[in-house]
Backbone as a printed PyTorch tensor [residue, N CA C, xyz], in Angstrom:
tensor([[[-36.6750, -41.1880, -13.3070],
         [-37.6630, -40.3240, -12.6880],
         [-38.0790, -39.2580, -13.7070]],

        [[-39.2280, -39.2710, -13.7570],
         [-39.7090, -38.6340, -14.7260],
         [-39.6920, -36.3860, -14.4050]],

        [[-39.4320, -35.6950, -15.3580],
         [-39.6950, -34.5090, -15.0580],
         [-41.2310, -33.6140, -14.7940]],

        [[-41.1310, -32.1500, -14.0850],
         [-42.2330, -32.0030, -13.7000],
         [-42.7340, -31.6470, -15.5940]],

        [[-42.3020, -31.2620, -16.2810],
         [-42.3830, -31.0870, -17.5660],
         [-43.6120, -32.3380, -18.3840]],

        [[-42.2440, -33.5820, -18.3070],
         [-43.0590, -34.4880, -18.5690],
         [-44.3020, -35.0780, -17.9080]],

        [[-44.2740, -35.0170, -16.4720],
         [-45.6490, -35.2920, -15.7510],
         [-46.6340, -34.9380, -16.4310]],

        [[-46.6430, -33.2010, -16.6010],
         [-47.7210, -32.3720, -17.0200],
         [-47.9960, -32.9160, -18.4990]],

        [[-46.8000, -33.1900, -19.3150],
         [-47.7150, -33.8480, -20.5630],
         [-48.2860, -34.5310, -20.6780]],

        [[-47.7540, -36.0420, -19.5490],
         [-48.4750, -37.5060, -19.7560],
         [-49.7640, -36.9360, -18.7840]],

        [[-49.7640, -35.9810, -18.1270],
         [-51.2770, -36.0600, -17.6600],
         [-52.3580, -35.4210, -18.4010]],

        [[-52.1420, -34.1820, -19.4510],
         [-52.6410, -34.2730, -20.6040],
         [-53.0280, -34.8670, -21.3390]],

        [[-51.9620, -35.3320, -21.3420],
         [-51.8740, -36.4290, -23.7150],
         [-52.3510, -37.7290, -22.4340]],

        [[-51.5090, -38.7690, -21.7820],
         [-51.6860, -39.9990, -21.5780],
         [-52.9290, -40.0090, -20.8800]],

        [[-53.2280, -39.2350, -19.8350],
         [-54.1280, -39.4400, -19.2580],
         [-55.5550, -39.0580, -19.3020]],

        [[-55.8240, -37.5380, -19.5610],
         [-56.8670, -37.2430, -19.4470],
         [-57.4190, -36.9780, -21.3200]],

        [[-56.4420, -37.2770, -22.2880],
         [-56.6210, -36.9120, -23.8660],
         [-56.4230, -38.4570, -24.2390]],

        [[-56.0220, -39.5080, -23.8680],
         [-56.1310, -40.7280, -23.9770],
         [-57.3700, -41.4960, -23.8910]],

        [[-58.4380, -42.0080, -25.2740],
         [-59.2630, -42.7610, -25.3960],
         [-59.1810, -43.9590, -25.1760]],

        [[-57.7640, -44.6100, -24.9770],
         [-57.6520, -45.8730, -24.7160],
         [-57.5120, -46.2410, -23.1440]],

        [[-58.5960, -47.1230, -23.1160],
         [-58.2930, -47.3500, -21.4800],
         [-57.8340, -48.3950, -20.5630]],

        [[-57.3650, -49.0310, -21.3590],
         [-56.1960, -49.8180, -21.0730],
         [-54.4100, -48.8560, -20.6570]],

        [[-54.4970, -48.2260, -21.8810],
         [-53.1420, -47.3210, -21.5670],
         [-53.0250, -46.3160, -20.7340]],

        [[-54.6000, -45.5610, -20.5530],
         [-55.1840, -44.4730, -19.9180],
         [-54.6510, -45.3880, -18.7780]],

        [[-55.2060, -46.1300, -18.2700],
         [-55.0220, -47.1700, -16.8750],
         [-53.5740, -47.4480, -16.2810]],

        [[-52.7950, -47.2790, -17.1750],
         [-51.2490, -47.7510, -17.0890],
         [-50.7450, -46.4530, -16.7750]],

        [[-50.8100, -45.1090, -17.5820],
         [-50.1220, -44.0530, -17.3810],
         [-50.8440, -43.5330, -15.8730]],

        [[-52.0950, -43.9760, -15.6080],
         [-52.3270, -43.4090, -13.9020],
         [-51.4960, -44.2530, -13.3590]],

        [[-51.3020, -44.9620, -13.0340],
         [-50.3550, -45.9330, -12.2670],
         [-48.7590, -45.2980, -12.3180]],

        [[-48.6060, -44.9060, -13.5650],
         [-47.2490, -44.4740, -13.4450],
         [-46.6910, -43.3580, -13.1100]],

        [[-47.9730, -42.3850, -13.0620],
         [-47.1720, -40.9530, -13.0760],
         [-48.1430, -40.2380, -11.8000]],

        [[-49.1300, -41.0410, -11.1490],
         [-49.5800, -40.3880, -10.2810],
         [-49.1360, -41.2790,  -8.4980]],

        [[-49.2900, -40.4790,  -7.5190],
         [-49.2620, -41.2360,  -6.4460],
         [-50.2640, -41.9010,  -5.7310]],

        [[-50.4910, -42.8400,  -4.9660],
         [-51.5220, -43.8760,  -4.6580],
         [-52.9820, -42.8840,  -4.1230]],

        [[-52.3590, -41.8160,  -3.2950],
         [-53.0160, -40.4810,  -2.7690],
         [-53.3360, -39.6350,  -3.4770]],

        [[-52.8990, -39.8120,  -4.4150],
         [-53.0150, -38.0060,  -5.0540],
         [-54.6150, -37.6500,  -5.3620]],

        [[-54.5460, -36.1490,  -5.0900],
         [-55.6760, -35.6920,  -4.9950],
         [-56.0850, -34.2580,  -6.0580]],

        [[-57.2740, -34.9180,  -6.9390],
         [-57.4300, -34.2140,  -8.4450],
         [-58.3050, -33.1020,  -7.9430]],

        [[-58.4200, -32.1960,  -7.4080],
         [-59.5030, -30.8660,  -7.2890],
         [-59.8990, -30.4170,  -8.9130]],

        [[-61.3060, -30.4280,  -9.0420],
         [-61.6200, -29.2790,  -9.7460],
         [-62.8920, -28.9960,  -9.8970]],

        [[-63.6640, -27.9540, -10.4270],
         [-64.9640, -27.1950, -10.1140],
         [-65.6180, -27.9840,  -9.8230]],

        [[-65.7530, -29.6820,  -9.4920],
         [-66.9820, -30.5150,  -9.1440],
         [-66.9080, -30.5250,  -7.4470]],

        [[-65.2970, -30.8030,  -6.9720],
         [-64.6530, -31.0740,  -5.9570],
         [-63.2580, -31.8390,  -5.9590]],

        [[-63.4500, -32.4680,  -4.9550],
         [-62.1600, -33.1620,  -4.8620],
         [-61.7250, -34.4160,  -5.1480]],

        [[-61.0570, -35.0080,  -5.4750],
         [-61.1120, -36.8930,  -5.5990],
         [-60.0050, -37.3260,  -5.2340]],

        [[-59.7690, -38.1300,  -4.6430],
         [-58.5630, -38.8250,  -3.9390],
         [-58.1980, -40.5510,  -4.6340]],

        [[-57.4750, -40.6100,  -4.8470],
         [-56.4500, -41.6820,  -5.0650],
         [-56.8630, -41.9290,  -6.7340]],

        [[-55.7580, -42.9230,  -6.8180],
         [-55.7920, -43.2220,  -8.9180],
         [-56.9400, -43.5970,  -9.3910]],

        [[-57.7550, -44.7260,  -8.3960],
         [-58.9360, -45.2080,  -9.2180],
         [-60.0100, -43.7710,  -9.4210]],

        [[-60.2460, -43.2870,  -8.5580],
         [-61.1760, -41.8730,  -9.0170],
         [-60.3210, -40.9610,  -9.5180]],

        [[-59.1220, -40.9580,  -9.6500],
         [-58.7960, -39.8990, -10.9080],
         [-59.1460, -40.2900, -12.1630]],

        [[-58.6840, -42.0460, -12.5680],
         [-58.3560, -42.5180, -13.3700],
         [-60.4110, -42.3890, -13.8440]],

        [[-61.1500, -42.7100, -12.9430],
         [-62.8210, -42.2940, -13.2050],
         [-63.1600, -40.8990, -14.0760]],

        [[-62.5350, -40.2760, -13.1770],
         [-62.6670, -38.7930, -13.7750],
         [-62.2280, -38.5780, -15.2460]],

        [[-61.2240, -38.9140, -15.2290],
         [-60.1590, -39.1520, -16.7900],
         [-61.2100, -39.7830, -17.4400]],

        [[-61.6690, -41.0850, -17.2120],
         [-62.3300, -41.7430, -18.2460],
         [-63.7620, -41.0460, -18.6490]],

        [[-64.5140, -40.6250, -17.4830],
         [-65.8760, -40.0640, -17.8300],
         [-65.4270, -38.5870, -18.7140]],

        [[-64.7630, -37.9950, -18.6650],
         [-64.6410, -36.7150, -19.4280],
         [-64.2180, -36.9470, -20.6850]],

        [[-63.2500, -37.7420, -21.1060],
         [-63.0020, -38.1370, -22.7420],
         [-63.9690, -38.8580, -23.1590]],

        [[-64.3450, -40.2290, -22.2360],
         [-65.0540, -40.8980, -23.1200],
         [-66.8930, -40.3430, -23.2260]],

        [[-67.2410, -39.2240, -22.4070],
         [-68.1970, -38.7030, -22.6620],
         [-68.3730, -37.3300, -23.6300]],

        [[-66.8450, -37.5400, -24.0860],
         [-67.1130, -36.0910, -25.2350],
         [-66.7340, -36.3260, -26.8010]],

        [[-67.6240, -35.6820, -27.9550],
         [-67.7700, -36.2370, -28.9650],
         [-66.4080, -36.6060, -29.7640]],

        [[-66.1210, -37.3350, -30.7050],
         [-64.9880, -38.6270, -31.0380],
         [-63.8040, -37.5660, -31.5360]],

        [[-64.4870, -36.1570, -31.6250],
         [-63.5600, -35.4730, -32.6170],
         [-62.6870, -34.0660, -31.3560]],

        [[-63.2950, -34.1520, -30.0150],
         [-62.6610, -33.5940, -29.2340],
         [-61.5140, -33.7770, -28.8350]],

        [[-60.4880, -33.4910, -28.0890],
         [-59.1220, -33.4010, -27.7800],
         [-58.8500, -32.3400, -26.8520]],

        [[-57.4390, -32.8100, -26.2260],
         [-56.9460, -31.7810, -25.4190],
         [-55.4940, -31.1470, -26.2110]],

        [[-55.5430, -30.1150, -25.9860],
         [-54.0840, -29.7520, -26.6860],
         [-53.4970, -28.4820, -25.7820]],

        [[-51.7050, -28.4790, -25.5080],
         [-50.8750, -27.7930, -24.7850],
         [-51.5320, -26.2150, -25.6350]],

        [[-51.9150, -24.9750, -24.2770],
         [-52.6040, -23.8070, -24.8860],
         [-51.5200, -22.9210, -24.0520]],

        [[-49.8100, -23.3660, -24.4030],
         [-49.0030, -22.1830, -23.8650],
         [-47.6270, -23.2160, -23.3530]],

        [[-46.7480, -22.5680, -22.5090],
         [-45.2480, -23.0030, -22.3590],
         [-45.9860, -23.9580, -20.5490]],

        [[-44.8480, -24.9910, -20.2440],
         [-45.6120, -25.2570, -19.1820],
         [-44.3360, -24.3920, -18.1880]],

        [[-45.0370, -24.2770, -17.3390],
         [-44.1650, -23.6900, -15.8960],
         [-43.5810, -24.4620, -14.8710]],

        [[-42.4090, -24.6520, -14.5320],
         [-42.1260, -25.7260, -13.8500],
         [-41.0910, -24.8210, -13.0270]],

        [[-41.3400, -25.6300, -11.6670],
         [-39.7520, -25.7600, -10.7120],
         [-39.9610, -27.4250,  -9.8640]],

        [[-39.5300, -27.0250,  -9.2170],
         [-38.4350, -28.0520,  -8.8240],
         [-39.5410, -29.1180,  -8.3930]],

        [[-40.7430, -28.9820,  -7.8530],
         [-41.7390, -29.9800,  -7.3970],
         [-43.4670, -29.6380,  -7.8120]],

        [[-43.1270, -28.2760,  -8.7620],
         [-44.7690, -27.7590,  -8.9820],
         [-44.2500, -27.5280, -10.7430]],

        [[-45.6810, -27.5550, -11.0520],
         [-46.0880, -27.2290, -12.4660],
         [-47.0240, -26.6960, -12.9070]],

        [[-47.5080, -25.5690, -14.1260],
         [-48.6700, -25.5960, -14.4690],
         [-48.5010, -25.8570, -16.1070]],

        [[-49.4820, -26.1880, -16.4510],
         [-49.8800, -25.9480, -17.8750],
         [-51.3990, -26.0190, -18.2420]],

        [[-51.2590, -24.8020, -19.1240],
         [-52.7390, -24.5160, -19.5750],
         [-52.7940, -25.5720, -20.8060]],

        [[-54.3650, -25.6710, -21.1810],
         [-54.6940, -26.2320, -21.8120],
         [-56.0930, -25.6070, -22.5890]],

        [[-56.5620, -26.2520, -24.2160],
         [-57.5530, -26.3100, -23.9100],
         [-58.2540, -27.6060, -24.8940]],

        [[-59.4710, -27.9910, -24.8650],
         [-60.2090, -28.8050, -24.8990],
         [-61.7220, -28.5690, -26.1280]],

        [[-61.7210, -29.2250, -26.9980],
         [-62.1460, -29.7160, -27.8670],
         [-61.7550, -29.7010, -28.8380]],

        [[-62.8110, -29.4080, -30.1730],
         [-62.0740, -29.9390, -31.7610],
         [-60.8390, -28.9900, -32.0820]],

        [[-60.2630, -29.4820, -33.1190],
         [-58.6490, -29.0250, -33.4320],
         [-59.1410, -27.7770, -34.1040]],

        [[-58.5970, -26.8630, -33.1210],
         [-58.6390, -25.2990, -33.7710],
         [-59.7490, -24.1720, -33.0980]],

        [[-61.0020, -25.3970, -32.4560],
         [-62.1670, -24.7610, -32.2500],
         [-62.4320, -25.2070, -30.4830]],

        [[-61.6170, -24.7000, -29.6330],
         [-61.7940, -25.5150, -28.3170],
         [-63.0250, -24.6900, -27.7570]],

        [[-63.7300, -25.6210, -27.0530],
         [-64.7150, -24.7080, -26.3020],
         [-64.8690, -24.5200, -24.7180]],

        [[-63.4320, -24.8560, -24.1290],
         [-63.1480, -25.1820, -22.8080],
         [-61.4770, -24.6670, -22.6190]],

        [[-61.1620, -23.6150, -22.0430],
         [-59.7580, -23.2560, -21.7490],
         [-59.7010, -23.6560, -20.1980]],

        [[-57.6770, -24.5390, -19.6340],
         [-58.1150, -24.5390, -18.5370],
         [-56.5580, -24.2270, -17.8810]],

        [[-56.1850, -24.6620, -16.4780],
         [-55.0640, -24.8510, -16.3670],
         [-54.2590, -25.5770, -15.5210]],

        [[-54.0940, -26.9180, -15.5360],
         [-53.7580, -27.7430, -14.5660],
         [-52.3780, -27.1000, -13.7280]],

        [[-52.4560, -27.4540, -12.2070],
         [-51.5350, -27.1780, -11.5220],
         [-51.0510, -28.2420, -10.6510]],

        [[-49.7250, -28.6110, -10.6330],
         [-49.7030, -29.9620, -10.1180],
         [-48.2880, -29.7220,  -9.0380]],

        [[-48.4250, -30.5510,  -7.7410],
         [-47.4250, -30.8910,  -7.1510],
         [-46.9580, -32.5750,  -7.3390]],

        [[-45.4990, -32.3700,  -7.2890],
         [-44.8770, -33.5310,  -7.4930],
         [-44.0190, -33.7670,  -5.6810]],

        [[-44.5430, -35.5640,  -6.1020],
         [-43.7330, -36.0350,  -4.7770],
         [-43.1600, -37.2900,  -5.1490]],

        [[-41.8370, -37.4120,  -4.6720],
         [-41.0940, -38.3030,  -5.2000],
         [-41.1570, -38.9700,  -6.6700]],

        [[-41.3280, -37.7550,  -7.7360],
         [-41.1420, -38.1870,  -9.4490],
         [-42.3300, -38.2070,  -9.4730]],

        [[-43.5810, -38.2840,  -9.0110],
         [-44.8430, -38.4810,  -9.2690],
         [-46.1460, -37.3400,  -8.5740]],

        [[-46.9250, -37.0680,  -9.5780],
         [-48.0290, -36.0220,  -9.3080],
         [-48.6190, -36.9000,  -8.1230]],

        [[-48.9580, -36.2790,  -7.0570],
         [-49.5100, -35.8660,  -5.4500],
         [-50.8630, -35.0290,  -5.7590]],

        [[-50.9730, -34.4280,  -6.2600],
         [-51.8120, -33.4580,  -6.0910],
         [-51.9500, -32.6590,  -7.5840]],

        [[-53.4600, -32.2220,  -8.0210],
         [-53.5060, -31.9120,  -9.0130],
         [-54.7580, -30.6630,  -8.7880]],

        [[-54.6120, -29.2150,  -9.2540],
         [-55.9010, -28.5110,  -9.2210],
         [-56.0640, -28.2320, -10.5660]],

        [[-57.2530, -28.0360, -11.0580],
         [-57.7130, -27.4260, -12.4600],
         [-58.6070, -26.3430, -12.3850]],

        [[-58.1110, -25.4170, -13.3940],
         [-59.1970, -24.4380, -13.3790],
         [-59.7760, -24.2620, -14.8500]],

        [[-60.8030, -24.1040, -14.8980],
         [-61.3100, -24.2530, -16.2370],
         [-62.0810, -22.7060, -16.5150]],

        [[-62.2270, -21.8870, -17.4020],
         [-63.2580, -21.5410, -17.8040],
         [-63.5070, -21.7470, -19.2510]],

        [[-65.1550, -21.8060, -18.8580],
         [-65.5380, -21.8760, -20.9530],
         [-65.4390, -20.8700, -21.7720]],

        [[-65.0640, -21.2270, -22.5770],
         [-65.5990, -19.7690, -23.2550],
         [-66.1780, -19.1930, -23.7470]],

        [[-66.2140, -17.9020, -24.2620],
         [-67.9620, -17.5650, -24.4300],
         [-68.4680, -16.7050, -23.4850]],

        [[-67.3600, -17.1900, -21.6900],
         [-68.2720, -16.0880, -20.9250],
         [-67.7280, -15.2390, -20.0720]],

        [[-66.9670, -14.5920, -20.6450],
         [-66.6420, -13.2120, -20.7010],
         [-65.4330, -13.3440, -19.5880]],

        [[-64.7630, -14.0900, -19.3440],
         [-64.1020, -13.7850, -17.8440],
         [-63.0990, -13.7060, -18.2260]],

        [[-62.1070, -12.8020, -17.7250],
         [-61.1170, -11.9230, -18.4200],
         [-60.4900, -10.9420, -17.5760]],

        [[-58.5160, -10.9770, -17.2980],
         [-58.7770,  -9.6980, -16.5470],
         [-58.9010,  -7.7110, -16.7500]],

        [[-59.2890,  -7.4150, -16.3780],
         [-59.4280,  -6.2260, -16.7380],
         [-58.2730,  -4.9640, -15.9910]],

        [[-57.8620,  -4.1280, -16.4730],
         [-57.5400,  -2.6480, -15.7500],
         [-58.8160,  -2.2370, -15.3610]],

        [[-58.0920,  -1.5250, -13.8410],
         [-58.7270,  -0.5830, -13.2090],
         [-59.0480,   0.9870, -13.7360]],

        [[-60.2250,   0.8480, -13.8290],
         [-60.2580,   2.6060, -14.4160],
         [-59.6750,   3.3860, -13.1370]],

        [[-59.5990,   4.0930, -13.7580],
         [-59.1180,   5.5060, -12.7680],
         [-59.8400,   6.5490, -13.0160]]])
């Protein structure tokens, strides 16, 4: 049984940073549940084949030299995870985000993402006084 640790990587690296879609295809099968449900700023998607959609239209629609790479420590207990990320060329991402995932029986159930780009300003601030 895989950890919430490792989930969060193979859904990174295997799944959604994976150009190959044959393997891309194999690691949904393995690390997600038949249900699981991917939220993020478009909406919602339910089960592997529309995650595994989602996965494929976002890599294979972004240019050859983009990537996802771990943007911090991941957070884990016992059935939840997060890890930030961010997304494009090595060094120069133009997409920070942060997947949050529940695990059910060894396998991601449920997945939210939050993304912002960057560039636009969102940030938290102190309260003046």
């Amino acid at each position: 049984m895989a950890s919430v640790t490792e989930l969060l990587n193979a859904n990174l690296h295997e799944v959604f940073g994976n150009r190959d879609a044959e393997a891309r295809g194999r690691a949904v099968e393995a690390i997600y549940t038949d249900d699981v449900a991917f939220t993020d700023p478009e909406g919602t998607s339910v089960g592997r084949a529309a995650l595994g959609q989602k996965a494929a239209a976002l890599i294979d629609g972004a240019p050859a030299e983009f990537g996802f790479t771990a943007d911090g420590i991941a957070y884990t207990g016992d059935d939840t995870g997060a890890l930030a990320w961010a997304f494009g060329p090595a060094g120069s991402p133009v997409v920070r985000g942060i997947d949050i995932i529940t695990v059910r029986d060894g396998r991601i159930a449920a997945i939210r993402t939050l993304v912002v780009p960057l560039g636009t300003g969102e940030h938290l601030e102190s309260p003046e006084h």
